[in-house]
C-alpha positions in Angstrom: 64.1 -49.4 33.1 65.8 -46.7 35.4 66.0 -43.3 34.1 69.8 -42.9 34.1 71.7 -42.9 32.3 69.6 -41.5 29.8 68.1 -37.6 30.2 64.9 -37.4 32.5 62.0 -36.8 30.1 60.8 -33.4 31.5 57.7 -31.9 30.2 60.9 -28.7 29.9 62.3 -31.4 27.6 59.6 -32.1 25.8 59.6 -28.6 25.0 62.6 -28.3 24.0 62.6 -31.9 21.8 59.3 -31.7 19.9 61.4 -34.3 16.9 62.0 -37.0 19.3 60.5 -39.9 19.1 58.2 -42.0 21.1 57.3 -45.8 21.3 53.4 -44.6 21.2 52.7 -47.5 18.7 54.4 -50.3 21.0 52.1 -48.9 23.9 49.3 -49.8 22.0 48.3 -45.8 20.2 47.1 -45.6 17.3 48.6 -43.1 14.8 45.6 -40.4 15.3 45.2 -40.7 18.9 49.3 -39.9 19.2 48.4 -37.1 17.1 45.5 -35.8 19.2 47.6 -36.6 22.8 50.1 -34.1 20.7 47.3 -31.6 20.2 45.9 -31.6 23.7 49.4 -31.0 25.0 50.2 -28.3 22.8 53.4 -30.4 22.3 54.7 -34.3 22.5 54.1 -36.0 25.9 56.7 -36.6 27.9 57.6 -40.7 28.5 55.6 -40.2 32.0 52.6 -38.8 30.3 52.6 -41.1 27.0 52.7 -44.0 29.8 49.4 -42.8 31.6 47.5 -41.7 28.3 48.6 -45.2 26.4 46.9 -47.2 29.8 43.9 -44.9 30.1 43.3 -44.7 26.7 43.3 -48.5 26.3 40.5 -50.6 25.3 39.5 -51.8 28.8 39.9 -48.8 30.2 38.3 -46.3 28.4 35.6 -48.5 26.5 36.5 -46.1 23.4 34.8 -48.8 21.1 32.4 -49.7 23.7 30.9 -46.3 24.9 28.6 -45.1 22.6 26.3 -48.3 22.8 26.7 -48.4 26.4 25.1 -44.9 26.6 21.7 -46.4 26.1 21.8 -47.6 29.9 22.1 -44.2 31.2 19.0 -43.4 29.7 17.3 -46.0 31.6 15.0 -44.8 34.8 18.1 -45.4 37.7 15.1 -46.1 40.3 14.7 -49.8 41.8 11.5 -50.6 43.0 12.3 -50.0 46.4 13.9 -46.1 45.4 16.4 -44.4 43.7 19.8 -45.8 43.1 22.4 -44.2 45.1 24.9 -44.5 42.8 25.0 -46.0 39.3 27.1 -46.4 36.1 30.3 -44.2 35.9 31.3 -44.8 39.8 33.6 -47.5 41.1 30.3 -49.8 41.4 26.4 -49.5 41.5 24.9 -48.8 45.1 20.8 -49.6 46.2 18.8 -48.7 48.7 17.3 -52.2 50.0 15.7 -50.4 52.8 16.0 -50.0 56.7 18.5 -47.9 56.0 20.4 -50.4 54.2 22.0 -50.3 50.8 24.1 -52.8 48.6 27.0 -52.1 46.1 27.5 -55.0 43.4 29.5 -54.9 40.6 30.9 -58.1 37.7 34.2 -57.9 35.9 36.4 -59.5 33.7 40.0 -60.6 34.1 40.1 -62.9 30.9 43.3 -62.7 29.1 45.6 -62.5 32.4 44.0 -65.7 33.7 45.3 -67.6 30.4 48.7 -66.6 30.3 49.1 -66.7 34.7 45.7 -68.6 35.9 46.6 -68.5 39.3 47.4 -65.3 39.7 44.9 -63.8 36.9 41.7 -64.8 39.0 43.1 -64.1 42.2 43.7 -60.9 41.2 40.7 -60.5 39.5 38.6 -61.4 43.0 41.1 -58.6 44.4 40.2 -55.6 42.0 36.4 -56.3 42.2 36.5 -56.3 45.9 38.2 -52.9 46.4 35.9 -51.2 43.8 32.9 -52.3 46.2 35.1 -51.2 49.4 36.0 -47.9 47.4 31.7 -47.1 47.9 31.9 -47.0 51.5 31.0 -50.9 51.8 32.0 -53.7 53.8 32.9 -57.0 51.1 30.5 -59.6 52.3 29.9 -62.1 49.3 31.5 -62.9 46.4 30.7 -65.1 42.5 33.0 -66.6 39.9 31.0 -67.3 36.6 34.1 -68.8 34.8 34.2 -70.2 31.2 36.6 -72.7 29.4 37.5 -75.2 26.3 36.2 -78.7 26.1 36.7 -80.0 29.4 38.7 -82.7 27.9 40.9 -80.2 26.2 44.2 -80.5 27.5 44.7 -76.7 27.9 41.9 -76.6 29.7 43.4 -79.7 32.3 46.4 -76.2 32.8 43.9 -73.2 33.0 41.1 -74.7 34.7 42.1 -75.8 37.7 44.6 -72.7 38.1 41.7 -70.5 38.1 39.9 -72.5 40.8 42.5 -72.3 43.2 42.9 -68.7 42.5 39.4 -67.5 43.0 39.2 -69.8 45.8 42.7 -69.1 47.5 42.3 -65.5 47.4 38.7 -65.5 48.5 39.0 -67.9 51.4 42.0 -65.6 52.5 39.9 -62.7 52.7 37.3 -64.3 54.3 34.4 -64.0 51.5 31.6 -66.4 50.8 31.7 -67.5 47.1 27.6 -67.8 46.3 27.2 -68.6 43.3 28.4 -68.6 39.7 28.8 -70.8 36.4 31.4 -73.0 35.0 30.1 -73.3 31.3 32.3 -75.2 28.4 32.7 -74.8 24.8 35.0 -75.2 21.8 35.3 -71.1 21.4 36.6 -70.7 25.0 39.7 -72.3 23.9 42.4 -70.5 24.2 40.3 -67.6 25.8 38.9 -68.8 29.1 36.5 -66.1 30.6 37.0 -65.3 34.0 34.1 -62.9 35.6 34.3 -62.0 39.2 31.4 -60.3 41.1 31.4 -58.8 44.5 28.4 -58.0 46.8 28.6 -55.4 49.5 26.9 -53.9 52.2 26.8 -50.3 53.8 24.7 -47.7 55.8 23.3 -45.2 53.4 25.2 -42.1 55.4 28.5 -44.4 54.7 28.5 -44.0 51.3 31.6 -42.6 49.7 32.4 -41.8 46.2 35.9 -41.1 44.0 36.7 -37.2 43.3 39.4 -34.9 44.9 38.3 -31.7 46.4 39.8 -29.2 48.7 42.7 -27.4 47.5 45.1 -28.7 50.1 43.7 -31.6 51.1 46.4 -34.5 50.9 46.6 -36.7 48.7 47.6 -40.3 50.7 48.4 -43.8 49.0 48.3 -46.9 51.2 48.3 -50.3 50.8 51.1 -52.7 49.4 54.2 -51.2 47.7 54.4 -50.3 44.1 56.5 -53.4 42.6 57.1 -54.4 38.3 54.4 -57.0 38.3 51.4 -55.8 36.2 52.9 -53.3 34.6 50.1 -52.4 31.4 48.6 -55.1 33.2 44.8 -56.0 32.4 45.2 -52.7 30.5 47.2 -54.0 27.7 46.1 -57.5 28.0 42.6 -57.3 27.1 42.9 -54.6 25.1 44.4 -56.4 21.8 43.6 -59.8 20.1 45.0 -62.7 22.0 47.7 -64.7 20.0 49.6 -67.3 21.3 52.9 -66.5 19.5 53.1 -63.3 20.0 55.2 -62.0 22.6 55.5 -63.6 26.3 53.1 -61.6 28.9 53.4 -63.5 31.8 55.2 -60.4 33.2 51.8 -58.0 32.4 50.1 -60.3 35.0 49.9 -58.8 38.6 50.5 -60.8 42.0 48.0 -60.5 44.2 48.4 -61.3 48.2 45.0 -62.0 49.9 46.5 -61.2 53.4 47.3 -57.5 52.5 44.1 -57.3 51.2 42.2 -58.4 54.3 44.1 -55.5 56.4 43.5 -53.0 53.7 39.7 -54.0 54.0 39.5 -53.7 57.8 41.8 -50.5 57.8 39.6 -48.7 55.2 36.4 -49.6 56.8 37.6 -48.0 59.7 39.2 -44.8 58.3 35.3 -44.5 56.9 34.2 -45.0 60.1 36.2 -42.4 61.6 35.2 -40.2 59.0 38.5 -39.2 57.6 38.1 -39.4 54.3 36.8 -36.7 51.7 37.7 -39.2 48.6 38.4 -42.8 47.4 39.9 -44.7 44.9 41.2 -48.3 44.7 44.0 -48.8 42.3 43.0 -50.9 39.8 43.2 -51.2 35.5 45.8 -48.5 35.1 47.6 -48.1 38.4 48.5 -44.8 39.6 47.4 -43.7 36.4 44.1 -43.7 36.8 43.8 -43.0 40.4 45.2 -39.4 40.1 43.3 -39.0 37.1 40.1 -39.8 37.9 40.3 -38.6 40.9 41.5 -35.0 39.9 39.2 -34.8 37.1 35.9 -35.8 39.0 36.7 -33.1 41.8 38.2 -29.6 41.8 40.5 -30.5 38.6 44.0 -29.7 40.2 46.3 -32.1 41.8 50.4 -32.0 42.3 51.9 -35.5 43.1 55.7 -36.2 43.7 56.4 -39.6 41.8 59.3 -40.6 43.9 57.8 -40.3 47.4 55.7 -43.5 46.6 57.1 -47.2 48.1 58.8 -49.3 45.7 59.6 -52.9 46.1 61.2 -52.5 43.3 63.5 -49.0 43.5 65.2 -49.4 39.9 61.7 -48.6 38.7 61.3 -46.0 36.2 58.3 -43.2 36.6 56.8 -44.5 33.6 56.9 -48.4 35.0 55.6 -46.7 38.6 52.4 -45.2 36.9 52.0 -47.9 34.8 52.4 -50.9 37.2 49.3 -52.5 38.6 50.2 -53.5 41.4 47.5 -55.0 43.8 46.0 -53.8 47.2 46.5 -50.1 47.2 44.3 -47.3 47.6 44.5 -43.7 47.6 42.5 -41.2 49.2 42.2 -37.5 49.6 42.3 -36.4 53.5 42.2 -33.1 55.3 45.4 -32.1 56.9 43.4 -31.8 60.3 42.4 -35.5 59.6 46.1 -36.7 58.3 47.3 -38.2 61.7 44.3 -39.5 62.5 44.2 -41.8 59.0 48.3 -42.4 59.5 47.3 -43.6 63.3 44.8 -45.7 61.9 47.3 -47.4 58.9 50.1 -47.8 61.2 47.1 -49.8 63.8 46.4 -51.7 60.5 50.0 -52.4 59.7 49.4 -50.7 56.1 52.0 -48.5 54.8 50.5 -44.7 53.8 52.4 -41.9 52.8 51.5 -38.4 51.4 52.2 -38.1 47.8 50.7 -34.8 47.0 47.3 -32.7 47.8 44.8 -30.8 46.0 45.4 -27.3 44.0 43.4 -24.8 43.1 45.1 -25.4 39.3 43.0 -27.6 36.6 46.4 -29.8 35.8 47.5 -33.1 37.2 50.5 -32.2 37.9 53.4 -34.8 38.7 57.0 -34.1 39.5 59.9 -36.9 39.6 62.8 -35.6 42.2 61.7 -32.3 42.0 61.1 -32.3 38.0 57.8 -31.8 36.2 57.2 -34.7 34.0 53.8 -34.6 33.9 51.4 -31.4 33.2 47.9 -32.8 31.5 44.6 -31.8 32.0 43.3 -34.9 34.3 40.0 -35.5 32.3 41.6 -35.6 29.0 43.9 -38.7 30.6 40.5 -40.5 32.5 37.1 -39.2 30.8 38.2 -37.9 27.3 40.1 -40.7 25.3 38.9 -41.6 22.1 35.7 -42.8 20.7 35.4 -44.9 18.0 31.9 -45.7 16.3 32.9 -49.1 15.0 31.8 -49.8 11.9 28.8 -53.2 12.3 26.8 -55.2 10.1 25.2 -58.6 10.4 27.3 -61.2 9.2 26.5 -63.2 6.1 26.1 -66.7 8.2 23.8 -65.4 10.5 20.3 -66.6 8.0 21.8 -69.7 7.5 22.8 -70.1 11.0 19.2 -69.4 11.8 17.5 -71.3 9.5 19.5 -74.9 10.5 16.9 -75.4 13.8 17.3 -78.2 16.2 13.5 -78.7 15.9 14.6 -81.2 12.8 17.0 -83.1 14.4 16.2 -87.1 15.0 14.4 -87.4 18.1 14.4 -90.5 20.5 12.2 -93.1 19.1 11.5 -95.0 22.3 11.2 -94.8 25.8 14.7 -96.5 26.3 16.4 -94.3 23.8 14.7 -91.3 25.7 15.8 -92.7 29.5 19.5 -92.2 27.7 19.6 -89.4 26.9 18.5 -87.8 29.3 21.4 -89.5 31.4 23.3 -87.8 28.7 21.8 -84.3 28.9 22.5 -84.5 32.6 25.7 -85.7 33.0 27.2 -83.3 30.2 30.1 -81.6 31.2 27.8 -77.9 31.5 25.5 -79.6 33.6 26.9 -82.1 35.4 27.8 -81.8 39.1 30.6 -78.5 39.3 31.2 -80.0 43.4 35.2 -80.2 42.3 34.9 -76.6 41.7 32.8 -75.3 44.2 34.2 -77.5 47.0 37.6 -75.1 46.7 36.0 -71.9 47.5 34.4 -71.7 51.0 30.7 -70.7 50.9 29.7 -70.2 54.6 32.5 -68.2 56.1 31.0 -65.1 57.9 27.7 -67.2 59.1 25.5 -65.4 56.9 25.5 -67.2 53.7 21.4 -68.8 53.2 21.9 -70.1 49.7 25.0 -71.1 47.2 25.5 -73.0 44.9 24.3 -75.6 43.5 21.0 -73.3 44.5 19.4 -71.2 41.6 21.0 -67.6 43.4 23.0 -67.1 46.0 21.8 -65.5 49.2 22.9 -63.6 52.2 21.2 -62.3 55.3 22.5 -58.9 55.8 20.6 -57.9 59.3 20.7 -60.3 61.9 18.2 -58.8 63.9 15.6 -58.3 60.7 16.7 -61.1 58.7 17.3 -58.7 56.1 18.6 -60.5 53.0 20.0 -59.8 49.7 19.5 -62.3 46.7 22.3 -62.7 43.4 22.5 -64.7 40.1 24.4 -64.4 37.1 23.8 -65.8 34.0 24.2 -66.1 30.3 23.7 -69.2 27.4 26.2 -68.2 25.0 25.0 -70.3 22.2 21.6 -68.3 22.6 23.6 -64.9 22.1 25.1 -66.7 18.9 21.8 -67.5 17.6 20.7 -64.1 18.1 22.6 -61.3 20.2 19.5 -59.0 21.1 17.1 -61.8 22.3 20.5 -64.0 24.1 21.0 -60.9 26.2 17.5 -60.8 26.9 17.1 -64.3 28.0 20.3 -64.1 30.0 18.7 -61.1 32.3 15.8 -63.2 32.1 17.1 -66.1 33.8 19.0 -64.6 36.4 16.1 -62.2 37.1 14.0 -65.8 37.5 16.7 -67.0 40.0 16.4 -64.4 42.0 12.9 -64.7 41.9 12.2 -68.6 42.7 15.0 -67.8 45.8 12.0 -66.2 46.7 13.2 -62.4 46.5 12.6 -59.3 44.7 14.8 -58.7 41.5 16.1 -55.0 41.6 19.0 -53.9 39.6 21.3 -55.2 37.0 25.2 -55.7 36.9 26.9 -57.0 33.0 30.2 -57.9 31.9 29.8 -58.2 28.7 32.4 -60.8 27.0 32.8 -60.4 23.0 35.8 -61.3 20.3 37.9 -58.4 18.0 35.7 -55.0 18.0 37.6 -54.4 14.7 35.7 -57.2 13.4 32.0 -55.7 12.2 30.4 -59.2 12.8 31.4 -58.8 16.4 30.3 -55.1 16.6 26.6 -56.2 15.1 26.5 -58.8 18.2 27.7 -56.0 20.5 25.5 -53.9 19.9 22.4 -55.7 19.3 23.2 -57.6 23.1 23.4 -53.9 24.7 20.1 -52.8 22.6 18.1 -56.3 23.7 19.7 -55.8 27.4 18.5 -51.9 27.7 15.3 -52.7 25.7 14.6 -55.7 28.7 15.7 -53.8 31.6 13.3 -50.7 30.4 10.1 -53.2 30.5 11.4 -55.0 33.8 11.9 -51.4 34.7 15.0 -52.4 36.9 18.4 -50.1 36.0 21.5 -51.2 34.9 24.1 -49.9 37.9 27.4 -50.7 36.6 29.7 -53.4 34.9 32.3 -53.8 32.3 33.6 -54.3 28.9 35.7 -57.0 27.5 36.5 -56.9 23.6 39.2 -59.5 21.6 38.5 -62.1 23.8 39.5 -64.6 20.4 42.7 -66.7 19.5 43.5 -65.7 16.1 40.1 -65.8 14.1 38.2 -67.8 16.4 35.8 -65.5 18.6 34.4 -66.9 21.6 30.9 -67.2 21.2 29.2 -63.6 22.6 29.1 -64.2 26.4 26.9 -60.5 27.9 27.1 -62.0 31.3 23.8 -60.4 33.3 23.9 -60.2 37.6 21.2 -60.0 38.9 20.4 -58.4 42.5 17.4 -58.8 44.5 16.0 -57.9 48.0 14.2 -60.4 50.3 12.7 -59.1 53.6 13.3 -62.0 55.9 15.6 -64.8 54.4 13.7 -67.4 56.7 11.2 -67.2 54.0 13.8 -68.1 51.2 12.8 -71.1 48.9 15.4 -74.0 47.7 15.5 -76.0 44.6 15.8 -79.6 46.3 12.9 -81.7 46.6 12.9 -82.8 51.1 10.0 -85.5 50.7 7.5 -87.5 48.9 4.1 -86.9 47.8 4.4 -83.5 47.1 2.6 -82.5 43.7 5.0 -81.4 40.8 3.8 -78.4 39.2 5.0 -76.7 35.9 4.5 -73.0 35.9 4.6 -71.1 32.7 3.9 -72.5 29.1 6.6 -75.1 27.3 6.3 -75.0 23.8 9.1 -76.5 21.1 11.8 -74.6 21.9 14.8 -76.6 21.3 17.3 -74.4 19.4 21.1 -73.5 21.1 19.7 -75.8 24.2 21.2 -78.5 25.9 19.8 -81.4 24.3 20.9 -80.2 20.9 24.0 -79.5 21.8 25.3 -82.3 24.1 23.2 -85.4 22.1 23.7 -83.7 18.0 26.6 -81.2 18.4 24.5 -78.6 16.9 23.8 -74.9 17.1 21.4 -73.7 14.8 18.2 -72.3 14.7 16.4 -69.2 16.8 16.3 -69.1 20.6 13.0 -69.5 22.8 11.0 -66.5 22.2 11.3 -63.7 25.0 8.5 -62.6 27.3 9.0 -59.9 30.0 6.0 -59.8 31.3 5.6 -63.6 31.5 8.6 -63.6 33.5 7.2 -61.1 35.9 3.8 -62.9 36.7 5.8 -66.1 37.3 8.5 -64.2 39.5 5.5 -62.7 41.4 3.7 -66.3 41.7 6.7 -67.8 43.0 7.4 -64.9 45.8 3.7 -65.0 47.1 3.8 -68.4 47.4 7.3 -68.5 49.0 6.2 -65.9 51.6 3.1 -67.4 52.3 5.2 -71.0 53.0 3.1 -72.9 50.2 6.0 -74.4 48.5 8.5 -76.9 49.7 11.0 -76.2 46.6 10.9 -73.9 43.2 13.8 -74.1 40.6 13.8 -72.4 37.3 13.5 -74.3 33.9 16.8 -73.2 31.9 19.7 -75.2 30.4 18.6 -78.8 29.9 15.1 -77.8 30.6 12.4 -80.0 32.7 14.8 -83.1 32.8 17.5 -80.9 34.6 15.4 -79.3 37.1 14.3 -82.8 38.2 17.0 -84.5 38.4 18.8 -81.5 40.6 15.5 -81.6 42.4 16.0 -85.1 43.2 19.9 -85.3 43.7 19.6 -82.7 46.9 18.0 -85.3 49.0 17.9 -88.5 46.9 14.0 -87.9 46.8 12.8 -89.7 43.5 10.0 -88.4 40.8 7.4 -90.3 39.3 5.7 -88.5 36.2 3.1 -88.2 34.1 3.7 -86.7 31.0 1.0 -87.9 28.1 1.5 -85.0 25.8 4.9 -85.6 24.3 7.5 -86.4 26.7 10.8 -85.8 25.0 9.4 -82.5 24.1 8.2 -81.8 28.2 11.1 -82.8 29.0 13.7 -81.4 26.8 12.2 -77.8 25.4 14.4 -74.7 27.1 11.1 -72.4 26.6 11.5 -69.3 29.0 9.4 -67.8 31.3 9.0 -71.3 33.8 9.9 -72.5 36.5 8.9 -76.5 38.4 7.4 -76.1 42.1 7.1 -78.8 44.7 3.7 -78.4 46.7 2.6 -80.1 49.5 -1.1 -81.6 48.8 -2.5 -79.4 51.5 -1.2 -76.1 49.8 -2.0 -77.2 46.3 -4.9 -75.1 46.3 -3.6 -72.3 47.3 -0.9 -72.5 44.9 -3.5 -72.8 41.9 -5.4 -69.8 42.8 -2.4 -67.7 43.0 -1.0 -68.7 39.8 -4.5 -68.1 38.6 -5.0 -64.7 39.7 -1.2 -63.8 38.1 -2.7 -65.0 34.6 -0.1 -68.3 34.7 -0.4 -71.6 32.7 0.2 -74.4 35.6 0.6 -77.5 34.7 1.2 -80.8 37.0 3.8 -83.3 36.0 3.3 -85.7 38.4 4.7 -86.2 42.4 7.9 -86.8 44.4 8.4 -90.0 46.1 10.6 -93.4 45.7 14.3 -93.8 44.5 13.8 -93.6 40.8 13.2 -90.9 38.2 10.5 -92.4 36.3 8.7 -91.3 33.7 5.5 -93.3 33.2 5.4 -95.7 30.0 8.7 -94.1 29.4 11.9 -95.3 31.3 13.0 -95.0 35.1 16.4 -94.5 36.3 17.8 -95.2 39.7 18.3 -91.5 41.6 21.7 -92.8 43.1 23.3 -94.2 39.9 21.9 -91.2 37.9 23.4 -88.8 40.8 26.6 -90.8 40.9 27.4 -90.8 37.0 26.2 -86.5 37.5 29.0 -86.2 40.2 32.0 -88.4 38.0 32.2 -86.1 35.1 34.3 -83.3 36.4 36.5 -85.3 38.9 37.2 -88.3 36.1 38.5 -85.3 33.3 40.3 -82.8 36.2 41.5 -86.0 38.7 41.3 -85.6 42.1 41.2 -81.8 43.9 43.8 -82.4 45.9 46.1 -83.2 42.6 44.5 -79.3 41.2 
């Protein structure tokens, strides 16, 4: 509300009024950390100041439960193998040197609880914040990935979120002209009520044009530009994922932000030119937190001083108070910190852009953030206790009492098929599962080739895109993450979520080099939640230290439960890798018959929190497949030699639904059949989720050569039989027709959603 006709909350006033209370508690304080704002301050906040502290001291802003596991990643080497990172955890996103002077920023976050309560607007928003973080580095936007998760599919709330979400990602990423690569559309019960929606944004920059976020200069301006400041998002993501989720609790529809695509595209292209022109000292996108945390972070990672007048920034909405205008989250703004000398030079450059920027303060030689409201002080903090000081809480954890139990009911005892017939089934039931069947009605919305450089996307293992025409310089990405494996056990789930995305990356045929999470989990007031927590971070660090690749960057999201129903423990794992010349890049679909079918890698009985228990029993029990780094690096290095060399006509990892699931996307590409040979047990060849493989197509004439290399790599290889005809047959077994098996693949999504022109 306005400030008339009630007295303007001056920090004078505040002075003057210690007694007088404030609506800390509504804003989401606890009792102590009103208490230590008070003690900072030397007296109460004013309303402008409790505003900024209760947003920057939120949950998903200042990761205050999250914080002291996530400090293990810092103590991981930050070098790729290719070099040093360039920048890592703490800035606006992690940036790599991928050589010839090359480097890439990537980054994944959430935007869960918005999406539920607005899903339109929620994921559109949420493909907006991620992509000015990676234009905030210095980098042009070229690629972007979705890995999305929801109820039952025949759930009717999901029939309402679902296909919002879709249309957001894709409506505000087609807009801006972005490739969507890749990503995941994964269904279960726990989801309900709490669909995840991850966004992750790829990058691409000079190593000179890197540019990072701190204010320095005393005098130097202080410019916002973008879109006007307006009441949507007020508390915003801030206060919606930092609290458990109920549905009858108050309405939040307003707390969700409106994003327009359009305004983005010209704050992209203006900003990319204002680096180019070299007139900016410092960045910052406007995010979680608003105004809030760009003047705080800002002032607190440079000189430490900054004055800002409130009311010289644009309104669309001028009965805004100051507290709503640091508060609101509105989208596509930036600020920046510019020398005066360079000040008409970035104004000529907004106006050419048609993007409003106006001075609203400059750099002191103080240590305050200082911000005045009509020539009134009503803010006076020290800027690093707002943005890098909040509290830390060491959550109390334990391993909950199910967890034995949980572990001990494994899927290796449930009733397998008994005959060939029975087997043929369900592995038409495996396949055509709502996580595995055909995601076409989603991936159709988002536009995968715009920009000319896209090499792979979906339904391909990792996305790639060629970022040097002239080298064929390419960069490879995956995300991943089986949820039910992170149930099972949290240390080894994380584990075998890096390790499959660090597999895609490598049967694309590049080199895996740094890691981005977003790491989804339920209440972190509940101490079962904490124990998964923290045991996903310690497996995640432990697995990045042997892969020796660095975690660059990523994100928290806690109370991501309705009531007391947490969603299973979702650490999401990106994956970025390097390929030198993306000619050389290796797809999944088998192109003709007659080549040999080759297993690399061992399968042993691994069926616990996979596919085939799930979909066929309904069960989750049991322990994971076992984890084995260095397994996964001889096969990664098999499948890159080979792939460089031109000795394989496809590779596609063995994951979610195992062997049977690999063929039959093998197959579906190009409607190229399989006929088999598997003597030693096939339900258990063609069913077990064992990591560390991956299924090859070799031409006969290569076959050889393939052998030797996996030999010399110290990797099992085993052959399962050839391409060739119009069925999937498994001899002695069953064979299905290719083109009824792809057809009932591609009906599941459309015949629960309806058509995509009805989404």
């Amino acid at each position: 509300m306005p400030d008339s006709p009630r007295q303007l909350d001056t920090v004078a006033h505040a002075k003057e009024t210690p007694e007088r209370e404030l609506p800390w508690a509504e804003l989401g304080l606890k009792p102590d950390e009103y208490e230590r704002i008070v003690e900072i301050l030397g007296r109460r906040p004013t309303g402008a100041e409790l505003a900024m502290y209760s947003v920057m001291w939120s949950e998903h802003c200042s990761y205050k439960s999250s914080k002291v596991h996530l400090k293990k990643f810092g103590e991981l080497p930050q070098e790729t193998p290719l070099g040093k990172t360039l920048a890592g955890i703490g800035e606006n996103a992690g940036v790599i040197d991928i050589g010839q002077g090359y480097a890439v920023t990537f980054k994944v976050e959430s935007h869960n609880h918005p999406s539920y309560v607005e899903p339109y607007q929620g994921a559109a928003t949420g493909v907006g914040g991620i992509v000015r973080d990676i234009l905030a580095m210095g980098a042009r936007p070229v690629a972007v990935m979705d890995p999305l998760r929801f109820g039952p599919l025949d759930a009717p709330d999901t029939s309402r979120v679902l296909p919002g979400i879709v249309a957001g990602v894709g409506g505000y990423g087609n807009c801006l002209g972005l490739p969507n690569i890749g990503g995941e559309v994964v269904f279960d019960d726990t989801y309900l009520g709490n669909p995840l929606v991850n966004a992750l944004c790829v990058g691409v920059l000079r190593h000179e044009d890197l540019h990072l976020a701190f204010a320095s200069g005393v005098g130097n301006k202080v410019v916002l530009y973008g879109a006007r400041t307006g009441g949507d998002g007020i508390g915003g993501v801030s206060v919606l994922a930092s609290e458990t989720f109920d549905a009858d609790g108050p309405a939040k529809r307003p707390s969700v932000q409106v994003g327009d695509p359009f305004m983005e595209k010209l704050l992209i292209e203006c900003t990319l030119e204002l680096f180019a022109a070299k007139v900016v000292n410092g960045i910052q996108d406007l995010g979680g937190a608003g105004l809030s945390c760009a003047t705080s972070e800002l002032a607190s990672a440079g000189d430490g001083g900054m004055h800002v007048e409130l009311d010289t920034v644009p309104l669309r909405d001028p009965s805004l108070s100051p507290e709503e205008i640091l508060m609101s989250e509105s989208q596509e703004r930036m600020m920046a910190v510019v020398e005066p000398e360079h000040l008409d030079a970035f104004m000529a450059i907004c106006q050419k852009w048609d993007v409003e920027a106006v001075v609203v303060g400059e750099v002191t030689d103080g240590d305050h953030l200082v911000i005045d409201w009509h020539g009134e002080t009503i803010v006076d903090v020290p800027p690093r206790s707002v943005a890098h000081d909040g509290p830390t809480y060491e959550r109390p954890y334990a391993r909950p009492d199910w967890q034995d139990a949980l572990q001990a009911d494994t899927a290796e005892q449930l009733p397998r098929p008994s005959t060939g017939e029975e087997l043929g089934r369900q592995v038409v039931q495996v396949v055509t599962s709502p996580n595995l069947a055909d995601k076409s009605w989603v991936t159709d919305q988002y536009d995968r080739y715009v920009q000319g450089n896209t090499v792979l996307a979906q339904p391909e293992d990792a996305g790639m895109v060629r970022v040097d025409e002239s080298t064929h310089l390419g960069v490879a990405v995956s995300t991943d993450c089986n949820g039910r494996f992170a149930k099972l056990d949290p240390y080894a789930g994380a584990q075998l979520a890096l390790a499959e995305s660090f597999r895609n990356v490598a049967v694309s045929g590049a080199l895996p080099l740094a890691v981005t999470d977003c790491l989804n989990f339920g209440s972190p007031e509940d101490p079962a939640v904490m124990w998964q927590f923290e045991q996903a971070t310690h497996g995640l660090k432990d697995a990045c230290a042997e892969l020796g690749i660095p975690v660059t960057g990523g994100n928290v999201s806690f109370y991501n439960q309705t009531g007391e129903t947490a969603i299973l423990p979702t650490p999401v794992v990106g994956v970025l890798g390097v390929i030198e010349d993306v000619r050389q890049r290796v797809r999944q679909g088998f192109t003709r018959d007659g080549d040999h079918l080759l297993v690399l890698g061992d399968t042993r009985e691994e069926l616990s929190g996979g596919a085939w228990a799930h979909t066929v029993h309904g069960h989750l029990g049991g322990l994971p497949p076992a984890v084995d780094l260095a397994a996964e690096q001889a096969l990664a290095a098999v499948v890159r030699e080979a792939g460089r060399l031109g000795l394989l006509t496809s590779a596609h990892d063995l994951s979610d639904g195992g062997l049977a699931m690999a063929l039959a996307e093998g197959s579906f590409a190009h409607g190229v059949g399989v006929q088999l040979q598997l003597d030693d047990d096939p339900f258990l060849q063609l069913f077990s989720e064992s990591a560390a493989r991956a299924l090859l197509a070799v031409p006969e004439h290569h076959h050889d050569e393939v052998v030797q290399i996996a030999q010399e790599h110290g990797v099992t290889l085993t052959s399962v039989g050839r391409t060739g005809g119009c069925s999937f047959e498994v001899a002695g077994q069953f064979t299905i027709d290719v083109d009824d098996l792809r057809d009932a693949w591609r009906r599941t999504l459309p015949a629960a959603l309806g058509p995509i022109l009805e989404a």
